[in-house]
C-alpha positions in Angstrom: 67.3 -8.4 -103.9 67.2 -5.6 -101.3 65.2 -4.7 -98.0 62.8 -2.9 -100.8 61.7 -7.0 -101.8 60.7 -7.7 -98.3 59.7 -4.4 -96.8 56.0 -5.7 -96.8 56.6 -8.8 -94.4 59.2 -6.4 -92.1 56.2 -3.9 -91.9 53.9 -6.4 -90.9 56.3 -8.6 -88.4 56.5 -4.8 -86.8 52.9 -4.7 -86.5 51.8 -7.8 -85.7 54.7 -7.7 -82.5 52.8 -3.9 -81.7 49.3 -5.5 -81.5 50.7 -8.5 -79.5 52.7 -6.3 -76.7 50.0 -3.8 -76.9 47.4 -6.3 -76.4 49.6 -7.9 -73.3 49.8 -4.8 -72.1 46.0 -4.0 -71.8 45.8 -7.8 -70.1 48.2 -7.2 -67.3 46.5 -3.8 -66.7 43.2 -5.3 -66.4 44.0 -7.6 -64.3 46.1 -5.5 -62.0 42.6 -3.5 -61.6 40.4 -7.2 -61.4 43.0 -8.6 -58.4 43.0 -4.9 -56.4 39.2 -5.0 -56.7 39.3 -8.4 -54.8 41.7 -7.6 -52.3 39.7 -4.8 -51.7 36.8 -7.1 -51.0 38.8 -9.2 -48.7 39.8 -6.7 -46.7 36.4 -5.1 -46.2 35.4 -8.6 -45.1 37.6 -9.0 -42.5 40.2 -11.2 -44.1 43.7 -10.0 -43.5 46.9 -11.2 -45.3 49.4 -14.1 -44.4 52.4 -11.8 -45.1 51.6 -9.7 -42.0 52.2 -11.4 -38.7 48.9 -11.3 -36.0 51.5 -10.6 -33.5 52.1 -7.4 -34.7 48.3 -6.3 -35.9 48.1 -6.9 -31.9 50.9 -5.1 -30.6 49.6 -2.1 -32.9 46.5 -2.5 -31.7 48.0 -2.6 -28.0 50.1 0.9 -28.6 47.2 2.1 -29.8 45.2 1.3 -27.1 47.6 3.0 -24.2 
């Protein structure tokens, strides 16, 4: 009793674990797209992000202005 007896299930373990991390793959890709897409709306609205302080989106703003 060899790998030959059980080269159906290895093929099909293979497979089955290509579909899953290809299918993974297309769902973090399409999501990446879906959540740019809405920051993109967000930011056309006027909302900006926590991670950037108001202090400095004025002092920019300031430099610029001078």
């Amino acid at each position: 009793m060899g790998a030959t007896s059980h080269i159906g299930f290895i093929i099909a373990s293979y497979a089955g674990a290509a579909v899953v991390v290809a299918g993974l793959t297309a769902w973090v890709m399409l999501d990446f797209r879906a959540q740019k897409r809405n920051l993109s709306d967000l930011e056309q609205r006027g909302v900006t992000r926590r991670s950037v302080p108001p202090s400095s989106a004025t002092l920019k703003q300031a430099r610029e202005d001078a």
